[in-house]
N, CA, C and O of each residue as an XYZ file, in Angstrom:
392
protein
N     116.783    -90.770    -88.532
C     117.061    -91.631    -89.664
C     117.811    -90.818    -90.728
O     117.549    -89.659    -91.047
N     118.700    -91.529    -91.185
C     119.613    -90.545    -92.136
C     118.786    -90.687    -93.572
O     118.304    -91.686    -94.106
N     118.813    -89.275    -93.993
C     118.019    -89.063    -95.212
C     119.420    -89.864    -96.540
O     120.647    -89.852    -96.444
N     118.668    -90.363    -97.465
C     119.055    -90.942    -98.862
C     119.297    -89.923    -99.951
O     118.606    -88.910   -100.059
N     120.205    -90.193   -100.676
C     121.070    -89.880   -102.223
C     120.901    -90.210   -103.023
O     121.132    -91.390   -102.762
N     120.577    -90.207   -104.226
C     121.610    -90.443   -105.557
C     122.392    -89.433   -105.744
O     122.301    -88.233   -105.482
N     123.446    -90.312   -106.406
C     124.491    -89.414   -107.300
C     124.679    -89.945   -108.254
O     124.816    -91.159   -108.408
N     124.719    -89.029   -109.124
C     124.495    -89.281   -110.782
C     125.773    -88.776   -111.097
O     126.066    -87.779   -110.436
N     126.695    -89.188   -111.968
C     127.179    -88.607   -113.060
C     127.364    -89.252   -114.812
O     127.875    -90.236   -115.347
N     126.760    -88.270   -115.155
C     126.347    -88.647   -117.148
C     126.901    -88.020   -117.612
O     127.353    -87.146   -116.871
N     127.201    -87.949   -118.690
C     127.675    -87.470   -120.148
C     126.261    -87.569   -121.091
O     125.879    -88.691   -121.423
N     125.406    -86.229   -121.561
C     124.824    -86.438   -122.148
C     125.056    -86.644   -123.768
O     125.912    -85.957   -124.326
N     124.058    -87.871   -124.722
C     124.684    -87.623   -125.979
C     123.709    -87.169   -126.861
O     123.862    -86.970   -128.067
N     122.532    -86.988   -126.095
C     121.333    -86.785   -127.021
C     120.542    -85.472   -125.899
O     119.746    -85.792   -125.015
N     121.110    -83.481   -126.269
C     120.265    -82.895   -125.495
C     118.940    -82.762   -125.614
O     118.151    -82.449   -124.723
N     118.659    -83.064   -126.998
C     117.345    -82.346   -126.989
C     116.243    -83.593   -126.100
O     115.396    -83.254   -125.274
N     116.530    -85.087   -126.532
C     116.142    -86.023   -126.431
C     115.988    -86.028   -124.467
O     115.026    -86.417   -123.805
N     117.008    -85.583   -124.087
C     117.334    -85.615   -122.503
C     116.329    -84.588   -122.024
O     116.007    -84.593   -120.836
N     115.781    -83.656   -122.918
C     115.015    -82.494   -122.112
C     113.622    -83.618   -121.756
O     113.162    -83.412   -120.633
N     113.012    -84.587   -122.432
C     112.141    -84.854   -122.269
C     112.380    -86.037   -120.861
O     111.417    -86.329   -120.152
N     113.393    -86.468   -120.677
C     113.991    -86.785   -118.991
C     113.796    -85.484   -117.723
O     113.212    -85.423   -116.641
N     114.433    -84.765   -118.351
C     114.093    -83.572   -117.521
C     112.546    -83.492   -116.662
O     112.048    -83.600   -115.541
N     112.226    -83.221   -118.089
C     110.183    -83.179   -117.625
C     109.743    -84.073   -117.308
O     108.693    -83.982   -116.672
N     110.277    -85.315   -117.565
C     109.194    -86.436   -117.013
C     109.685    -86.921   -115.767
O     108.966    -87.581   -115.016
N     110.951    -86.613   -115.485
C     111.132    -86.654   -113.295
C     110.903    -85.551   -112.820
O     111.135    -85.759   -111.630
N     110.596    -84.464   -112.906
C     109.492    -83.844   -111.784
C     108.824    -84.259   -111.277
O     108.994    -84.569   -110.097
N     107.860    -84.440   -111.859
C     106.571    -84.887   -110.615
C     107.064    -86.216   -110.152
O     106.629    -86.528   -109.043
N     107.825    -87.039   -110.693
C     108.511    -88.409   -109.814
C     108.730    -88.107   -108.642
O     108.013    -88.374   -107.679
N     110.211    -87.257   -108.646
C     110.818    -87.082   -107.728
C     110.126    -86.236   -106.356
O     110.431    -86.209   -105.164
N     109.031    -85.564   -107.177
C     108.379    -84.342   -106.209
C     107.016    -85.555   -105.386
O     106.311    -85.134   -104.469
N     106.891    -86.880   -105.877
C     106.070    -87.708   -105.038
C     106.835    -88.698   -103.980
O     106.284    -89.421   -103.151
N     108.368    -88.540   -104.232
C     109.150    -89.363   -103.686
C     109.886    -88.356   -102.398
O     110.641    -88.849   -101.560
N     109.481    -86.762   -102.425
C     109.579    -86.446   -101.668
C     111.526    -85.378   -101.618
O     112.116    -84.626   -100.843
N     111.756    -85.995   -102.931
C     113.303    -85.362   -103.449
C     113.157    -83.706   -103.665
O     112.302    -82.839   -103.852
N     114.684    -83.896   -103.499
C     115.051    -82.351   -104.314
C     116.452    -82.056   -104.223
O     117.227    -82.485   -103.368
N     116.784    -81.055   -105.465
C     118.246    -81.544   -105.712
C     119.344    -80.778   -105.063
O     118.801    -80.162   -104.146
N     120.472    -80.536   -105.077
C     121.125    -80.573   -104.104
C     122.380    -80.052   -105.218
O     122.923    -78.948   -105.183
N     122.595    -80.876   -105.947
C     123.433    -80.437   -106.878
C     122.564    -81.232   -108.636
O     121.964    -82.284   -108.857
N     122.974    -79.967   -109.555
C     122.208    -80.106   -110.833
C     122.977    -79.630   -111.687
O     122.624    -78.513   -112.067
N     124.308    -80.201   -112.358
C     124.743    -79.994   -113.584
C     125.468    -78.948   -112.667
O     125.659    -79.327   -111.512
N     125.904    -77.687   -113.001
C     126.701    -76.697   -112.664
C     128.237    -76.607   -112.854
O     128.978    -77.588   -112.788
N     128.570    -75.569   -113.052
C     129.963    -75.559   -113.348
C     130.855    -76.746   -112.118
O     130.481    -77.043   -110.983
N     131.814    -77.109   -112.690
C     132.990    -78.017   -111.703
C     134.158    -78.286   -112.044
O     134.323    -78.249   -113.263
N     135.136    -78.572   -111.380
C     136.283    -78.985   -111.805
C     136.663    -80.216   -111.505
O     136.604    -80.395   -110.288
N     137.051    -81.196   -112.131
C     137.715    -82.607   -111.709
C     139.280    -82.337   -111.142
O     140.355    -82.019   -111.650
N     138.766    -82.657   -109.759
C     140.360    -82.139   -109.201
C     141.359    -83.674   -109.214
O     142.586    -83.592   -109.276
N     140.842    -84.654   -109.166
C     140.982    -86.046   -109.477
C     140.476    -86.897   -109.853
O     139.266    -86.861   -109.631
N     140.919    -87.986   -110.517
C     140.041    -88.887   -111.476
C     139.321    -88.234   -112.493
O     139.192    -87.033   -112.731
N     138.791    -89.426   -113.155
C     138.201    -88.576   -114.411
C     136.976    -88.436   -114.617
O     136.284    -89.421   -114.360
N     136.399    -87.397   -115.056
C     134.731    -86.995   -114.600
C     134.311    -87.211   -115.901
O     134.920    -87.493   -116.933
N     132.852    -86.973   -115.575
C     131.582    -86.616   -116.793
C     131.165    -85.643   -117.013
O     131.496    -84.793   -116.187
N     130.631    -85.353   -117.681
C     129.729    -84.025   -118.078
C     129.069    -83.187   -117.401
O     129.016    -81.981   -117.644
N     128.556    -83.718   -116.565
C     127.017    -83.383   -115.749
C     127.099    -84.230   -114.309
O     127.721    -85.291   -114.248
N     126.673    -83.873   -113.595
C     126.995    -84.243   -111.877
C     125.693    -83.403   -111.548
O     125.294    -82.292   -111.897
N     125.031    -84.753   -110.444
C     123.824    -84.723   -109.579
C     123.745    -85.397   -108.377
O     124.092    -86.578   -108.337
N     123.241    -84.688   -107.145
C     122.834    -85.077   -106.269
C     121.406    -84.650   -105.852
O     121.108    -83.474   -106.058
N     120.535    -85.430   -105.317
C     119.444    -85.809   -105.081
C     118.873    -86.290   -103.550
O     118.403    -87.420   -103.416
N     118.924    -85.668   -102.801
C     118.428    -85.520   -101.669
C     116.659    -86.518   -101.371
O     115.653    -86.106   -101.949
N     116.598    -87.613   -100.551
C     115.661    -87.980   -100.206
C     114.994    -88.186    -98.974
O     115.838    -88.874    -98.399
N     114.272    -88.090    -98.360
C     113.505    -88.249    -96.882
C     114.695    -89.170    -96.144
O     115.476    -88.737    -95.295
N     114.649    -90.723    -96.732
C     115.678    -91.258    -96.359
C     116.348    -92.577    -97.404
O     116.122    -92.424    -98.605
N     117.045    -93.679    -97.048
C     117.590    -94.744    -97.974
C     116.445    -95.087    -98.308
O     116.282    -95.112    -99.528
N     115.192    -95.488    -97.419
C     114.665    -96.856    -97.873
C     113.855    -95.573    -99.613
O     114.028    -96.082   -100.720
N     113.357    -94.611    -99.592
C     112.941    -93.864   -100.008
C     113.452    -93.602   -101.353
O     112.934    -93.700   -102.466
N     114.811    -93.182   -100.879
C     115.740    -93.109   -102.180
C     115.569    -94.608   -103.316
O     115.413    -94.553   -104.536
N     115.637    -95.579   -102.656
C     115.780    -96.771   -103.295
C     114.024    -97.074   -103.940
O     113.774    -97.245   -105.133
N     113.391    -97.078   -103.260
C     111.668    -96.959   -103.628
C     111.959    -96.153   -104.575
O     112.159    -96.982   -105.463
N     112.169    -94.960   -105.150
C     111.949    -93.796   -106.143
C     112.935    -94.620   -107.498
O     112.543    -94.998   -108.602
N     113.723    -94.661   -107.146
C     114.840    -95.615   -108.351
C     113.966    -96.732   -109.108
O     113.713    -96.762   -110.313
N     113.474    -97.848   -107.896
C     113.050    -99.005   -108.743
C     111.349    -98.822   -108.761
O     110.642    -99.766   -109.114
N     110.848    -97.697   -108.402
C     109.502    -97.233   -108.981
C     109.079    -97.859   -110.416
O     110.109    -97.993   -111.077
N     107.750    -98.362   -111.258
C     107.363    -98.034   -112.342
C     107.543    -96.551   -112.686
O     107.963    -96.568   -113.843
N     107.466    -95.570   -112.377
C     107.063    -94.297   -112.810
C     108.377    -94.152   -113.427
O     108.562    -93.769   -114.582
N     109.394    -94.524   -112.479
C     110.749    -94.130   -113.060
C     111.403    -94.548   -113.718
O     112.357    -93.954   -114.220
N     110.957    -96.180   -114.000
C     111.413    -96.940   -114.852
C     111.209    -96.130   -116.228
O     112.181    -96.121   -116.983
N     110.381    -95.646   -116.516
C     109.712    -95.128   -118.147
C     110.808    -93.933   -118.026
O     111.663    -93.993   -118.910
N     110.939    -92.972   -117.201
C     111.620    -91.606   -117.455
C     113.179    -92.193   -117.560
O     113.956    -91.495   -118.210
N     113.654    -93.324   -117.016
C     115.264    -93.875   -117.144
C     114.901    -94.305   -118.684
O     115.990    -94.122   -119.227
N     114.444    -94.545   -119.209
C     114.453    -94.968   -120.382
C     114.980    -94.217   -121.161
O     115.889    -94.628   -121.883
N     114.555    -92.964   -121.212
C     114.288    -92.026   -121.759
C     115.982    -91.107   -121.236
O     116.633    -90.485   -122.076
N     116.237    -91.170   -120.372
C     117.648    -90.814   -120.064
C     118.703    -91.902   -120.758
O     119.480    -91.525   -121.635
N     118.677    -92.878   -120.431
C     119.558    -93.992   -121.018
C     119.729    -93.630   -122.495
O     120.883    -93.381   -122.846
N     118.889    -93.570   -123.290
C     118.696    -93.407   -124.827
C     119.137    -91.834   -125.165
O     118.915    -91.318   -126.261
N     119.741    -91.206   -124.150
C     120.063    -89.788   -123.992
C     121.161    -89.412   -123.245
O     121.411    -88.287   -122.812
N     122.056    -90.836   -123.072
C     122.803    -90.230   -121.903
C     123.447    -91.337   -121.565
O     122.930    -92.451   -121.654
N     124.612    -91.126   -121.156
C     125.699    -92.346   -120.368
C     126.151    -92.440   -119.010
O     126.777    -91.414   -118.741
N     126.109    -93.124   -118.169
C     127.064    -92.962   -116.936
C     126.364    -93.790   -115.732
O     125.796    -94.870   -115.898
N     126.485    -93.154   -114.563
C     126.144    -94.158   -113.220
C     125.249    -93.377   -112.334
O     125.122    -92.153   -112.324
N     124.434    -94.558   -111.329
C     124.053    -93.705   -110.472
C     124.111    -94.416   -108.895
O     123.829    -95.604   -108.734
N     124.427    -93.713   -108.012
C     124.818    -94.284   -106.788
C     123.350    -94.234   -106.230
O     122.528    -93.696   -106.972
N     122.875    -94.758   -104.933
C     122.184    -94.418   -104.043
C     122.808    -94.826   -102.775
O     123.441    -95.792   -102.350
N     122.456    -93.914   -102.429
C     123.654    -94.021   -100.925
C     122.829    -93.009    -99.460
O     122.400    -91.872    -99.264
N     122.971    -94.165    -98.800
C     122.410    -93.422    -97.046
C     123.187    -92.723    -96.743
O     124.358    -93.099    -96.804
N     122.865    -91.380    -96.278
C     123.734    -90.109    -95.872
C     124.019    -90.638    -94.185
O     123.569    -91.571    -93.521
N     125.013    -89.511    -93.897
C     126.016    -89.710    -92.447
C     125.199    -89.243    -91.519
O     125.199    -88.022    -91.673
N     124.262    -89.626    -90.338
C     124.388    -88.238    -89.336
C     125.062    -88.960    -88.006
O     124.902    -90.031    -87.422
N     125.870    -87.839    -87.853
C     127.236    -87.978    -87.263
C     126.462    -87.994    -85.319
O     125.542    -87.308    -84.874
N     127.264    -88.988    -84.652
C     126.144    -89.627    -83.460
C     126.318    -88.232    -82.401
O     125.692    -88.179    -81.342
């Protein structure tokens, strides 16, 4: 079964406000079985136009990825990003090639 994604990319507008996003998806993500893959880090936009901050998020699989998104638990910590932050987030079933 092909393991699940998000991909995030935000522009944060509120850091200090975003640290408390930070802390409150740990233990989310660490019951959903995630871990990240890519977290902010230097990059270059070689095309199109980017954001700030770029994430990927590694999950067991889709149905998983999508369970962790529309969770209660996570609903409260998106809050808390939204009011801290702009942009999108994909969830997407990864490839394994047959």
């Amino acid at each position: 079964m092909p393991k699940g994604y998000w991909i995030a990319h935000n522009d944060v507008t509120d850091a200090e406000a975003y640290k408390g996003y930070v802390a409150a998806n740990g233990p989310i993500f660490a019951k959903y079985g995630a871990r990240f893959l890519v977290r902010a880090g230097k990059f270059e936009a070689v095309e199109g136009e980017a954001r700030g901050r770029h994430v990927v998020i590694e999950f067991p699989d889709y149905v998983t990825a999508l369970a962790c998104y529309h969770s209660p638990e996570y609903a409260a910590a998106m809050k808390i990003r939204k009011n801290a932050s702009a942009g999108s987030v994909v969830v997407v079933e990864g490839y394994d090639p047959p």
